[in-house]
RODO-2510 file (C-alpha; in nm, 4 decimals, decimal comma):
residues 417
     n   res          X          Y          Z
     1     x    11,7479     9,3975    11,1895
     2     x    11,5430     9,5055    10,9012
     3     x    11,6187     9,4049    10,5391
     4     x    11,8436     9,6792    10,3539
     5     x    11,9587     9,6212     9,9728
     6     x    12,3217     9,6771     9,8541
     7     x    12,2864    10,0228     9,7097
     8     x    12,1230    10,1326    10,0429
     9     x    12,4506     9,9700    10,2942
    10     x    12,7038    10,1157    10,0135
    11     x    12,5295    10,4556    10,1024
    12     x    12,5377    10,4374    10,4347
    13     x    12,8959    10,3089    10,4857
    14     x    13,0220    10,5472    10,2150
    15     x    12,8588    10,8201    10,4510
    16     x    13,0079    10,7052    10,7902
    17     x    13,3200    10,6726    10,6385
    18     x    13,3859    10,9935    10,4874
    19     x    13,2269    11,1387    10,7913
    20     x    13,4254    10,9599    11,0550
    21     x    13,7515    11,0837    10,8817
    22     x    13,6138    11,4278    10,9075
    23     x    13,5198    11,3774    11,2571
    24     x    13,9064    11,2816    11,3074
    25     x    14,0774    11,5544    11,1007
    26     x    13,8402    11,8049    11,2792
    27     x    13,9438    11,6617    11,6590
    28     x    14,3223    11,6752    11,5578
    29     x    14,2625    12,0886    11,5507
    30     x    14,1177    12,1313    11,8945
    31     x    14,2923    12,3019    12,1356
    32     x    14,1577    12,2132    12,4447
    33     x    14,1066    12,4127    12,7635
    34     x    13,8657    12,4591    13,0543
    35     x    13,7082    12,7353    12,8473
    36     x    13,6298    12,5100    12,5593
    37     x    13,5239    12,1798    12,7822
    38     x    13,2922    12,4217    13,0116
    39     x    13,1528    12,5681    12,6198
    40     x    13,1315    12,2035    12,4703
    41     x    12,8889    12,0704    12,8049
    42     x    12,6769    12,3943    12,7741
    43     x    12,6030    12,3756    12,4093
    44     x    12,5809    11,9744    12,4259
    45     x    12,3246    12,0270    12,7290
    46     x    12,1051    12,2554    12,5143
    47     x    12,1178    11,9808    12,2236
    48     x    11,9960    11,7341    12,4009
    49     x    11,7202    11,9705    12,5307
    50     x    11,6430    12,0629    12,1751
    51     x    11,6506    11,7068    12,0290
    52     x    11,3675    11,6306    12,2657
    53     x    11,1270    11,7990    12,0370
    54     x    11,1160    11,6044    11,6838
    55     x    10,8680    11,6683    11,4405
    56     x    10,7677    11,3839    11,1507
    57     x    10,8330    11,4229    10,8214
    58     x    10,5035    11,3463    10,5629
    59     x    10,7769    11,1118    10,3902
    60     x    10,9896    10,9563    10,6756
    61     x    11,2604    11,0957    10,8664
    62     x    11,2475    11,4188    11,0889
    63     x    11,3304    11,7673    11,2178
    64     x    11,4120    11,9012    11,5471
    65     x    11,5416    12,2724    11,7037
    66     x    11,8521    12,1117    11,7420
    67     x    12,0413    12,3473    11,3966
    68     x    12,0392    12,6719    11,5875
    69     x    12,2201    12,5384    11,8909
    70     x    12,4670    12,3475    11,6206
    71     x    12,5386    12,6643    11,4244
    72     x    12,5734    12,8469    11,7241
    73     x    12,8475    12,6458    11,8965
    74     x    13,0503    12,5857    11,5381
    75     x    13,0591    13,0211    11,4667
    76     x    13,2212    13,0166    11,8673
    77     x    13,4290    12,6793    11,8407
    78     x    13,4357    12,5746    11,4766
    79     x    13,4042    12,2148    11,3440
    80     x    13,5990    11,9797    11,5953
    81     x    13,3789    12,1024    11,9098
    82     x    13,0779    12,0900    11,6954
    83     x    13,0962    11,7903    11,5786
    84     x    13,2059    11,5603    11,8935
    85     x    12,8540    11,7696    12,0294
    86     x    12,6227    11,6342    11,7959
    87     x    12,7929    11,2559    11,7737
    88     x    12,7628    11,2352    12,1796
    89     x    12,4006    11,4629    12,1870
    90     x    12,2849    11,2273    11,8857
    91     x    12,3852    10,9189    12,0012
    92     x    12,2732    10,9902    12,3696
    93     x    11,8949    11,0749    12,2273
    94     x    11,8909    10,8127    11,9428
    95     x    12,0232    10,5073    12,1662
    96     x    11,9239    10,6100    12,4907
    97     x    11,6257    10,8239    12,5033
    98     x    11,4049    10,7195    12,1437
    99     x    11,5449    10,3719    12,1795
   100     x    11,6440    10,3541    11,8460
   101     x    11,7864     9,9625    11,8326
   102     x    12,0375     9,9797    11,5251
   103     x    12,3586    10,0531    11,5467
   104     x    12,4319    10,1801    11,1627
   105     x    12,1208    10,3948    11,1968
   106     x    12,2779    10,6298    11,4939
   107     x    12,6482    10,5847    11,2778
   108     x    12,4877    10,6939    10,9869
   109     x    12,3237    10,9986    11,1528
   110     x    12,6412    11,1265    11,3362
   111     x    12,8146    11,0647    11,0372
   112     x    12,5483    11,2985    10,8094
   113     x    12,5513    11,5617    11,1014
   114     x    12,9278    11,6065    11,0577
   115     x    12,9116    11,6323    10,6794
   116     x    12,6902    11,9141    10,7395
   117     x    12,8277    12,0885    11,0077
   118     x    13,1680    12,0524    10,7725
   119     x    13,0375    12,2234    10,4605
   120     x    12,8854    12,5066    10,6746
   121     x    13,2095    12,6258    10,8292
   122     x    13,4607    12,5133    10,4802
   123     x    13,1769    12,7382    10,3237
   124     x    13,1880    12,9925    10,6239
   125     x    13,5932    13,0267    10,5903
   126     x    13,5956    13,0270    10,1816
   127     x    13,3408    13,3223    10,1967
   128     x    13,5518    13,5147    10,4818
   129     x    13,3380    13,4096    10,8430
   130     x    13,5639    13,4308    11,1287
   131     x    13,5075    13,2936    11,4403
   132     x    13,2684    13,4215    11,6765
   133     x    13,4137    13,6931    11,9633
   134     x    13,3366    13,9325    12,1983
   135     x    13,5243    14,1716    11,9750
   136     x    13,3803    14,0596    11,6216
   137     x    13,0562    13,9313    11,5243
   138     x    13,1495    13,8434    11,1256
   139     x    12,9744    13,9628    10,8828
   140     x    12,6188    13,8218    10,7092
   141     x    12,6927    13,6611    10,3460
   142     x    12,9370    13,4331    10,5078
   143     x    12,6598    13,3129    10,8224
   144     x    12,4209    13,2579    10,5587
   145     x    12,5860    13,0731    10,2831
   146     x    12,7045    12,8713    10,5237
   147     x    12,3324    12,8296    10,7065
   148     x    12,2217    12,7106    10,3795
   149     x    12,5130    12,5027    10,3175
   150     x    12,4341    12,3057    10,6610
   151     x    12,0615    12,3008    10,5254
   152     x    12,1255    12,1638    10,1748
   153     x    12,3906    11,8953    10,2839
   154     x    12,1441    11,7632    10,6320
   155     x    11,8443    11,7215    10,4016
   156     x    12,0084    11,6045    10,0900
   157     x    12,1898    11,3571    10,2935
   158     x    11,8791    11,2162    10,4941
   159     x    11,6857    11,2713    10,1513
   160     x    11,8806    11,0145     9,9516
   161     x    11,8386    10,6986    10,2072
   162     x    11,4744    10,7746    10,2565
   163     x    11,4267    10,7874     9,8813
   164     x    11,6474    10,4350     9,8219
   165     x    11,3690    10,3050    10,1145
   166     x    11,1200    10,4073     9,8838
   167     x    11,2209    10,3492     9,5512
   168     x    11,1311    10,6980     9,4387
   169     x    11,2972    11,0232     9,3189
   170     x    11,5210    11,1828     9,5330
   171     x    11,4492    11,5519     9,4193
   172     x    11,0628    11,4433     9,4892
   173     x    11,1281    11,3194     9,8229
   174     x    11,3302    11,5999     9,8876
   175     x    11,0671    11,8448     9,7683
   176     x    10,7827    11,6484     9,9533
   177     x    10,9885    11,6684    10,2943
   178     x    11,2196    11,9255    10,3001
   179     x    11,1040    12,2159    10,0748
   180     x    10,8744    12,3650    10,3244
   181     x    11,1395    12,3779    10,5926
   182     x    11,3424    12,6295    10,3741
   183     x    11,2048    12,9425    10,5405
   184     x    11,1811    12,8061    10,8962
   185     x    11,6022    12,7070    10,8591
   186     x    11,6643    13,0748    10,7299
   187     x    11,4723    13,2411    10,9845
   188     x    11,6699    12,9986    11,2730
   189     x    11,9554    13,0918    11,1176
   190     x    11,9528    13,4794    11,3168
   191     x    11,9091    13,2824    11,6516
   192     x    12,1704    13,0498    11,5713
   193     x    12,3896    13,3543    11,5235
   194     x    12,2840    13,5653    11,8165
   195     x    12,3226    13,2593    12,0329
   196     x    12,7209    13,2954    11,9305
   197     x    12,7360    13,6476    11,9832
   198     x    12,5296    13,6252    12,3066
   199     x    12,7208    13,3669    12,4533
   200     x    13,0760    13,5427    12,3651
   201     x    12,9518    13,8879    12,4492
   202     x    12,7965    13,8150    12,7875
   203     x    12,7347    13,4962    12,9373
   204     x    12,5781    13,1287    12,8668
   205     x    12,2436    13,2536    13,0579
   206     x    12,1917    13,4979    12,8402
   207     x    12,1699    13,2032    12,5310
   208     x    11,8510    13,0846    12,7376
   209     x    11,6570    13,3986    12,6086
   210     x    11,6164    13,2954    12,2502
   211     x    11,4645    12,9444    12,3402
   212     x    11,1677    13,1325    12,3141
   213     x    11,1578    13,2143    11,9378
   214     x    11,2850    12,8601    11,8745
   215     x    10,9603    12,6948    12,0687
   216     x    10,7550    12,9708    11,8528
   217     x    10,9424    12,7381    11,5388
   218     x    10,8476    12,4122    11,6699
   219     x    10,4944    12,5315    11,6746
   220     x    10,5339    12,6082    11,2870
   221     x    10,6622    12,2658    11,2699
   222     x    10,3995    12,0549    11,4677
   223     x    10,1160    12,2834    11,3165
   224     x    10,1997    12,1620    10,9761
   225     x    10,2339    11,7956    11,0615
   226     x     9,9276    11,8052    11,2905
   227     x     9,7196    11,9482    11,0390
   228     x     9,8222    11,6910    10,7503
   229     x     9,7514    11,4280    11,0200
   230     x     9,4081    11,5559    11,0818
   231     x     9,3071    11,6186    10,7133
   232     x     9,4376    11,2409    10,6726
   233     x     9,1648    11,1203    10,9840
   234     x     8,8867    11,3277    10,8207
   235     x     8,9186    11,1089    10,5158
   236     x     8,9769    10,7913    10,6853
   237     x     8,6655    10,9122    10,9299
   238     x     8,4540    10,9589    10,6185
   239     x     8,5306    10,6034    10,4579
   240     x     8,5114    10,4570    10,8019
   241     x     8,0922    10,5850    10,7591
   242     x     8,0682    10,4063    10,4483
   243     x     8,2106    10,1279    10,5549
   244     x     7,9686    10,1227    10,8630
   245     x     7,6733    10,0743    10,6335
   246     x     7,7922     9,7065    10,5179
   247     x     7,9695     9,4343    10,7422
   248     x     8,1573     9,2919    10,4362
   249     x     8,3512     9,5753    10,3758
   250     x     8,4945     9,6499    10,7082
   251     x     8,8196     9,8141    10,6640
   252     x     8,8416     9,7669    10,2539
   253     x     8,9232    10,1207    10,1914
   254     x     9,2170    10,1023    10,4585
   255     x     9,3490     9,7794    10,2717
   256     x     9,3000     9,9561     9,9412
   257     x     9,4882    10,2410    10,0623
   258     x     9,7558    10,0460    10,1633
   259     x     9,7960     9,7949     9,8120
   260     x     9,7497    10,1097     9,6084
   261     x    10,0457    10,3026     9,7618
   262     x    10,2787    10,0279     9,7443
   263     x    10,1001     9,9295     9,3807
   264     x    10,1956    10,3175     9,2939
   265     x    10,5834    10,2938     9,4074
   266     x    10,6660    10,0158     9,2437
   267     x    10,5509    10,1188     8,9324
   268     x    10,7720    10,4284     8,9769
   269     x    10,4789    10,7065     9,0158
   270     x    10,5724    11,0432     9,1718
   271     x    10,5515    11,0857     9,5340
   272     x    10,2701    11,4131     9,4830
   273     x    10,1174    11,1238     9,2514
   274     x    10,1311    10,8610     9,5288
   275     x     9,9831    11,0486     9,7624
   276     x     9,6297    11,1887     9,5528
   277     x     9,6603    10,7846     9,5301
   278     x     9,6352    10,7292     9,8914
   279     x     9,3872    10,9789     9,9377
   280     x     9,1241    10,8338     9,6204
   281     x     9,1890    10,4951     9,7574
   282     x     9,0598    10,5461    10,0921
   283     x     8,7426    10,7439     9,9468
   284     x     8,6705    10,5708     9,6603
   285     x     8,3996    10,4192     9,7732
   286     x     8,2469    10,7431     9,9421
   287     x     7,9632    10,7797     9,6363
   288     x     7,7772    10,4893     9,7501
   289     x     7,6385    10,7172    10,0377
   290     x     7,3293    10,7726     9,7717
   291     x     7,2868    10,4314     9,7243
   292     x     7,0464    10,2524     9,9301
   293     x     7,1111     9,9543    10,1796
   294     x     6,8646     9,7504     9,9858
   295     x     7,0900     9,7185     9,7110
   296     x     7,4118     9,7433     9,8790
   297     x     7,3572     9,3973    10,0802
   298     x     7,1161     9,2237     9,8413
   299     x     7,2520     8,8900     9,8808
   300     x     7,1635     8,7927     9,5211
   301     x     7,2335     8,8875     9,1501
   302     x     7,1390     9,2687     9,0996
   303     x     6,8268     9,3557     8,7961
   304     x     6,9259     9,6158     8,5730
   305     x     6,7690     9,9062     8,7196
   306     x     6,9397     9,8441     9,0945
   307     x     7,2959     9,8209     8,8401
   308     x     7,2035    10,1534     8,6915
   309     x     7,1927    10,3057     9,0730
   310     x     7,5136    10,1705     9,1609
   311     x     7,6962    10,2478     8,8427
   312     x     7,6370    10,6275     8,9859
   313     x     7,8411    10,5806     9,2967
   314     x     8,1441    10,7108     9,1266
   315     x     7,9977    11,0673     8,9779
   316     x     7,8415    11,0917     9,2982
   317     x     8,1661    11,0288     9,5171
   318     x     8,3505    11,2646     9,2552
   319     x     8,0780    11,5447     9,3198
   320     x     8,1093    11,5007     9,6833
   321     x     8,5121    11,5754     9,7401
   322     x     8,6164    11,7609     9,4702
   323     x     8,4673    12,0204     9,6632
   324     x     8,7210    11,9929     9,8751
   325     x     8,9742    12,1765     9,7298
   326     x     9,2862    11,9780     9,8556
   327     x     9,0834    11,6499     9,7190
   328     x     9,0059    11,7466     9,3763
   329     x     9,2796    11,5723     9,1882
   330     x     9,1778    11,2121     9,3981
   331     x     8,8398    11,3054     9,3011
   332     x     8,9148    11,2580     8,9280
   333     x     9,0723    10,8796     9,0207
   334     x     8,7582    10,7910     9,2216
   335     x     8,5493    10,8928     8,9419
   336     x     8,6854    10,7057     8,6884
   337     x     8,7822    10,3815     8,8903
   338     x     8,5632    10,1694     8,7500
   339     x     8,7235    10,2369     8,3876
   340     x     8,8343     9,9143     8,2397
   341     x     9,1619     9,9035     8,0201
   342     x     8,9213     9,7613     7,6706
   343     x     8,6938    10,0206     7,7507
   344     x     8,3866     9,8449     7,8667
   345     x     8,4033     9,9963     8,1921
   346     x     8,2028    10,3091     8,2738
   347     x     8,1386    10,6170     8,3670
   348     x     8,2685    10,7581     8,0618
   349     x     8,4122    10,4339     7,8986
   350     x     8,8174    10,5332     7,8709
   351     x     9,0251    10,3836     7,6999
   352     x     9,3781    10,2378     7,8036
   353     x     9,6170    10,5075     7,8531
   354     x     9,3066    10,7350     7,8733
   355     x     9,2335    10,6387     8,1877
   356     x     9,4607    10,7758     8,4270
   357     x     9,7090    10,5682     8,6139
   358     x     9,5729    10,6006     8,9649
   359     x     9,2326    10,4799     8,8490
   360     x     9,4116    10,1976     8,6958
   361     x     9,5929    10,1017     9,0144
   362     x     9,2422    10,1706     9,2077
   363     x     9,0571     9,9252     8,9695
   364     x     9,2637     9,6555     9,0354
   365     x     9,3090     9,6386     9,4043
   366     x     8,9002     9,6820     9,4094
   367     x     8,8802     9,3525     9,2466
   368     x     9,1417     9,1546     9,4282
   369     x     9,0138     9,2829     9,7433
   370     x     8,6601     9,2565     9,6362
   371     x     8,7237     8,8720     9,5551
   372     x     8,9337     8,7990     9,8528
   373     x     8,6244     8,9082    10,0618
   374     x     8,3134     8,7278    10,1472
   375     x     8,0053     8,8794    10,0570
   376     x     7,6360     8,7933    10,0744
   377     x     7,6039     8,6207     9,7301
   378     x     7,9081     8,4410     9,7485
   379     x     8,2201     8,3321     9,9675
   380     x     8,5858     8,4811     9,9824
   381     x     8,8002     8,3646     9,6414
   382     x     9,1342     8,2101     9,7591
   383     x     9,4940     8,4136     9,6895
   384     x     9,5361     8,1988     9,4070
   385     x     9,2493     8,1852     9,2799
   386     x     9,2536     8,6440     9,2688
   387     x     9,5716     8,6336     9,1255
   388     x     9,4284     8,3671     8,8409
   389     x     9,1375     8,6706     8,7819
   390     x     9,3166     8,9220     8,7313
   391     x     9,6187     8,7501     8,5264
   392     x     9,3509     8,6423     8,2746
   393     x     9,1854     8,9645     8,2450
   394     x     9,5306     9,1573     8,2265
   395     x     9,4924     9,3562     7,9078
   396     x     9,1336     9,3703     7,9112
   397     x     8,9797     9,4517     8,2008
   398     x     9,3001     9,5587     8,3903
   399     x     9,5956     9,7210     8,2630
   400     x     9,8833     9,4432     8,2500
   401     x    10,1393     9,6852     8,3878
   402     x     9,9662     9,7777     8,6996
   403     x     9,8692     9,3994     8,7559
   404     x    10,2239     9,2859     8,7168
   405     x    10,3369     9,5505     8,9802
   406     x    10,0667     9,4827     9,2015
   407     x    10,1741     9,0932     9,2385
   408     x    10,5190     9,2192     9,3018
   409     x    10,3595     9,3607     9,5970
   410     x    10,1961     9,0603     9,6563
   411     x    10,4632     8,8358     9,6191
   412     x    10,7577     9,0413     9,7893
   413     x    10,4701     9,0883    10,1223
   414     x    10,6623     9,4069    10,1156
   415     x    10,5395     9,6740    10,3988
   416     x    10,2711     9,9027    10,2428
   417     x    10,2468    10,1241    10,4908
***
């Protein structure tokens, strides 16, 4: 069972709690009858089915095609039906079918789920939504206040213990994760509600015809998520070629990636910020492309003209991606990572704050890793002996903050994932 801190179990117990007395005020008002058992296996059937299909959130966590099926059955049988559906559909995916192992993990989500599916229909009554029949459909302010309600409550909910994970902002996280989701929840929304009237109006088959526009939504969904994947492999693919050219830097950018991100959260950067991070880290070494093998394995002390070559890697790896448009922020970190807090460093020579943060971070996981690697002039520096470096040149070479953060990393051996 992984490590969780007090703030994050008070969350999650504060959030199973409320929702398990919802879950039991909400059961107390069911009237049951073959009609509602026969509607609670059909919709619970379907939410299984559209469980199946989650999509990966950049930041953690994840979305599936289960809200339409949700929405539908809580306009037709309100919030007690609803919500024994998702705590048996949830729990049967999460423990069953993923394999998910912890038990406070599928409480926690059952719990959310009911929240949700609470606010919708308290906000679906106070705005005058009636139940779903075969002789009134409702009318539309109260399906979609109550849509968004479901929306706002689900993500918010999920947002906050993903951001306590992270130690990060939770209207960043929410913003990284859920913001783009906004128009594919309002346009589900419909379906959701023609599911109701479907089902009450004719029969459950008839339900089965609007699985199609809900695929066409998972599409939306795995397009965006494959397409961040793949512009992630381009980079890695492109540092991977540098990398190629000289044995003792095999996988350096991956580890600087890595140290970096973690480097960047703990000193409480923005999750936009963290990521431009991740992205200069990996190809910040991309520049020395122009710089022959010659000097890039001489196994001895470089003259000054072969240093003058090499001090151009970083203008040249800034000229390279910054014309790629979604790289031209990390492009400004990889050109100034060799900046040094006193200002002896170059390209330009900034100056403390000057420099900005991510090329601070950048500057000094390239040394530590640079020292803790063997390389043709010299062998690997111990852990201690790094950590020595860079606590005596804290201030001058390094900026004292970012070190101090970075053996917090370090020392914690937190995941940096």
């Amino acid at each position: 069972m992984p490590e969780l801190s007090k703030r994050l179990w008070l969350y999650i117990i504060l959030v199973t709690a409320v929702g398990t007395v919802l879950l039991a005020h909400w059961t107390y008002n069911i009237i049951l009858s073959w009609e509602v058992l026969r509607g609670f296996l059909f919709w619970a059937a379907l939410d299984i089915i559209a469980e199946l299909t989650p999509v990966a959130l950049p930041q953690g966590g994840f979305v599936t095609l289960g809200f339409p099926v949700i929405y539908a059955s809580l306009l037709v049988y309100g919030p007690g039906v609803s919500s024994w559906i998702v705590v048996v559909c949830n729990t049967i995916v999460e423990a069953k079918l993923r394999g998910r192992k912890f038990w406070y993990g599928i409480l926690f989500d059952d719990a959310q789920l009911i929240l949700a599916i609470s606010a919708a229909w308290i906000v679906y009554q106070y705005m005058g939504g009636i139940a779903i029949t075969a002789d009134s459909i409702g009318h539309i302010l109260p399906i979609v206040s109550s849509a968004l309600a479901y929306f706002l409550v689900n993500t918010f909910l999920v947002n906050i213990i993903l951001a306590l994970q992270k130690k990060t902002s939770i209207l960043e996280m929410w913003l990284v994760n859920f913001k783009w989701t906004v128009p594919n929840y309002l346009a589900q929304t419909p379906i959701g509600f023609l599911m109701a009237v479907l089902y009450r109006g004719i029969s459950w088959w008839a339900v089965l015809f609007l699985c199609f526009p809900l695929f066409i939504a998972y599409y939306a969904y795995r397009l965006y998520v494959d397409l961040r994947k793949q512009h992630l492999s381009t980079i890695q693919a492109l540092a991977t070629a540098i990398e190629a050219r000289d044995a003792y830097t095999e996988d350096h950018s991956m580890r600087m990636s890595q140290y970096a991100v973690a480097t960047a959260r703990e000193l409480g950067v923005s999750i936009n910020e963290v990521e431009i991070i991740r992205y200069a880290a990996i190809l910040h070494d991309i520049g020395k492309i122009g710089v022959s093998d010659r000097i890039l394995n001489k196994p001895g002390k470089l003259t000054k003209k072969e240093l003058t070559e090499m001090k151009k890697h970083p203008k040249t790896g800034r000229d390279i991606i910054s014309k790629i448009d979604s790289l031209k922020k990390a492009s400004r970190l990889v050109y100034y990572h060799h900046e040094r807090y006193n200002g002896q460093g170059y390209p330009e020579g900034l100056k403390g704050e000057d420099i900005p943060v991510g090329a601070r971070i950048l500057a000094v996981i390239d040394a530590y890793d640079a020292m803790t690697s063997k390389r043709p002039y010299r062998s690997a520096y111990s852990t201690k002996e790094a950590i020595r470096e860079l606590k005596e040149n804290a201030g001058t070479q390094f900026d004292k903050k970012v070190v101090e953060a970075f053996l917090k990393v370090l020392k914690s051996n937190q995941n940096v994932t």
